[in-house]
C-alpha positions as CSV (number, residue, x, y, z in Angstrom):
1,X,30.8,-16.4,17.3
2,X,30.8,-12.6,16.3
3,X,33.7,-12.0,18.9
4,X,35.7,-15.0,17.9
5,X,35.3,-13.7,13.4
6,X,32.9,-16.4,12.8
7,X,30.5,-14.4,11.3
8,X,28.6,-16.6,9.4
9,X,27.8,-18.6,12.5
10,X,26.9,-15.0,14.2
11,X,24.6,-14.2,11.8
12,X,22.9,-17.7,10.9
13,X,22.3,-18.4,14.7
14,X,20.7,-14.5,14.9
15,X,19.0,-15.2,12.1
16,X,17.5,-18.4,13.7
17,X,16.4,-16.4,16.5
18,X,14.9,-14.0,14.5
19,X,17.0,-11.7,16.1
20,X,17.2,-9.7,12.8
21,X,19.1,-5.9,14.4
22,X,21.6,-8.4,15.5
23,X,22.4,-9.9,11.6
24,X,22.2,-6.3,10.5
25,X,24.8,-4.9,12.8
26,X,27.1,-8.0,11.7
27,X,26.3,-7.5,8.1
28,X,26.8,-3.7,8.1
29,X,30.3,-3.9,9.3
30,X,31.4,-6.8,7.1
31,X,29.3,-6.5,4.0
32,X,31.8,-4.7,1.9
33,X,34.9,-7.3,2.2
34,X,32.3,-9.7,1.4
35,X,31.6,-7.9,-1.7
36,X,35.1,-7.6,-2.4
37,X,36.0,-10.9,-1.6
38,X,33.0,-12.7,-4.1
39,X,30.8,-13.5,-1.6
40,X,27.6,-12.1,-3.4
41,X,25.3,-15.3,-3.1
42,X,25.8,-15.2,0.8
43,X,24.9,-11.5,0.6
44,X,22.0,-12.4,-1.3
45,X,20.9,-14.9,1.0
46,X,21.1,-12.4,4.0
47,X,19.6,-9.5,2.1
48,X,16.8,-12.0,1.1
49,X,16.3,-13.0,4.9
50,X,15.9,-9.6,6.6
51,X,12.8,-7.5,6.4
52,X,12.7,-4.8,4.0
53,X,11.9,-2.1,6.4
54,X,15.3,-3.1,8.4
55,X,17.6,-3.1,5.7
56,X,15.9,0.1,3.9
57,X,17.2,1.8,7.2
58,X,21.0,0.8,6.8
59,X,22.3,2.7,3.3
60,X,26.1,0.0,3.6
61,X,24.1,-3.3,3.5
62,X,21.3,-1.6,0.9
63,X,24.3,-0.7,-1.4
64,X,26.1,-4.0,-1.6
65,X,22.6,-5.7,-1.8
66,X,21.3,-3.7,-5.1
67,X,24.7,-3.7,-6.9
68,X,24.5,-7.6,-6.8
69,X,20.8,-7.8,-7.8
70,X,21.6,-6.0,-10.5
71,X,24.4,-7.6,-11.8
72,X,21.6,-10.5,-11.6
73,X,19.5,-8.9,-13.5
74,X,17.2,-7.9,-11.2
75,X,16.9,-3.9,-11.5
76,X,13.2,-3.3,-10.3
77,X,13.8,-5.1,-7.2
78,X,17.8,-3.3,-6.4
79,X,16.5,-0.3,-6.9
80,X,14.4,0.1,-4.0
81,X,17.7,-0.7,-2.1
82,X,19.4,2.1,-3.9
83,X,16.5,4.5,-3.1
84,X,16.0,3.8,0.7
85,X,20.2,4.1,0.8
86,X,20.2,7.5,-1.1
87,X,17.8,8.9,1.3
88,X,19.0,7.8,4.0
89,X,22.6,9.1,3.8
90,X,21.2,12.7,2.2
91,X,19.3,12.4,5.7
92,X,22.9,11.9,7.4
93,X,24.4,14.9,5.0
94,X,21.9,17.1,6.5
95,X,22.5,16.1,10.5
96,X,25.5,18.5,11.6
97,X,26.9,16.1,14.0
98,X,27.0,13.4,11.4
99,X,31.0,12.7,9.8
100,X,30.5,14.6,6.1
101,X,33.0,12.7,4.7
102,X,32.3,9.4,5.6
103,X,28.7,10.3,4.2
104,X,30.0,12.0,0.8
105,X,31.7,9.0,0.2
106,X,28.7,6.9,1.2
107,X,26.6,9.2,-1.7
108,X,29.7,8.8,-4.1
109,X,29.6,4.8,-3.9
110,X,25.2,5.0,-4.0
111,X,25.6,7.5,-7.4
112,X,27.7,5.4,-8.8
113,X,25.5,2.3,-8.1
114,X,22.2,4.2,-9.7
115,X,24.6,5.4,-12.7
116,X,25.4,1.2,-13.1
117,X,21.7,0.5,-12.4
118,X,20.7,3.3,-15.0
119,X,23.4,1.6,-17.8
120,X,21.4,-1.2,-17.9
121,X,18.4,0.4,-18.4
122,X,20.3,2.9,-21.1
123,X,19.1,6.0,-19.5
124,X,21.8,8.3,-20.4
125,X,21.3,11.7,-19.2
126,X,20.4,9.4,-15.9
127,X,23.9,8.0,-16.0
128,X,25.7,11.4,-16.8
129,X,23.7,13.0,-13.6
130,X,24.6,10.2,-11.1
131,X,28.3,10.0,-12.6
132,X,28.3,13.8,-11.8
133,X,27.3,13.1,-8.2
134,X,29.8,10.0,-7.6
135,X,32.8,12.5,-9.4
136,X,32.2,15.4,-6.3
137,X,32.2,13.0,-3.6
138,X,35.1,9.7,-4.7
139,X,38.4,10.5,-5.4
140,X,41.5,8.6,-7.2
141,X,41.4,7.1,-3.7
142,X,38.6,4.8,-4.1
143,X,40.1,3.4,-7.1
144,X,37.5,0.6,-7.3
145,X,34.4,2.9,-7.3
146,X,36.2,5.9,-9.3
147,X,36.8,4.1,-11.5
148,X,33.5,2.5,-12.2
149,X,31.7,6.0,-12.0
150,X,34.2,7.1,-15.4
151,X,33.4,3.7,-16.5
152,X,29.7,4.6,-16.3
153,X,30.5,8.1,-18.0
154,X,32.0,5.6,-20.6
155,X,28.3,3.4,-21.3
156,X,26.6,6.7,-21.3
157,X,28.6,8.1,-23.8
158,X,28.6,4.9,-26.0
159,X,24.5,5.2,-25.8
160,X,24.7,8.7,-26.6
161,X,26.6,7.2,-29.7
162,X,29.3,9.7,-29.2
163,X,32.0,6.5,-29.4
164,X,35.4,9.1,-29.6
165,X,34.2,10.4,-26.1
166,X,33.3,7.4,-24.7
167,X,36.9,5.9,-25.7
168,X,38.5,8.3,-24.3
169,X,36.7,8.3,-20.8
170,X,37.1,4.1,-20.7
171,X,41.2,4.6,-21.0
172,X,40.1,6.9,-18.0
173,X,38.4,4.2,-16.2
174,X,41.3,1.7,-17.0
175,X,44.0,3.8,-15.1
């Protein structure tokens, strides 16, 4: 199934097995166009099927996984997720033979997860310290997740109550 695309089939019939490193693997490489393609209840499902301790040891799956929970409301349990992801890839940032800017990118996309998962909460100064973190390490060419980290500069101003600086950084985000 996994070498003819049919990954849903791959992982439902590892999953069956209980042959849970296999699903991982699978999920790990296609979790993100899943994410971008809507398919958060089927992410759900997986995420809901694996063992914690597995999935607190792969940061891709862990960051997909959280955002949706908390766009469902369900920040005590994402964040967890978030924590096991942000570990994990400062772990990575500290092995020299690891890709720095595969793993800065990583951080970037897991900051500006915590700053989402902090907006909800309305922790501000939280948000403004993630937002800091997702600015050093995304660019203008991760459009989606730039974008949401000046969106999240944009809640934490509004909770601040400073409105002029919050409008201005949502234009930002809109660009």
């Amino acid at each position: 199934f996994e070498q003819n695309e049919m990954f849903d089939f791959a992982i439902n019939h590892a999953l069956k097995v209980e042959n849970y490193q296999k699903c991982i693997h699978i999920l790990d490489e296609i979790v993100e166009s899943m994410w971008e393609n809507g398919r958060h209840s089927t992410i759900l499902k997986y995420g809901d099927s694996l063992p914690d301790e597995l999935l607190f040891k792969h940061p891709n799956f862990c960051l997909y996984y959280s955002w949706i929970l908390i766009t469902n409301g369900e920040i005590n349990k994402a964040e967890p997720y978030l924590e096991a992801a942000e570990k994990t890839v400062k772990k990575q940032l500290g092995d020299k033979k690891s890709c720095k800017e595969s793993q800065n990118k990583q951080m970037g996309k897991i900051s500006v997860a915590f700053a989402y998962l902090h907006s909800n909460l309305k922790h501000s100064e939280k948000i403004f310290d993630y937002c800091s973190v997702a600015m050093e390490n995304l660019s203008e060419q991760d459009p989606l997740w730039y974008g949401w980290a000046w969106f999240s500069f944009g809640i934490a101003y509004f909770s601040k109550g400073d409105f002029e600086e919050s409008k201005k950084v949502f234009n930002q985000a809109y660009k």
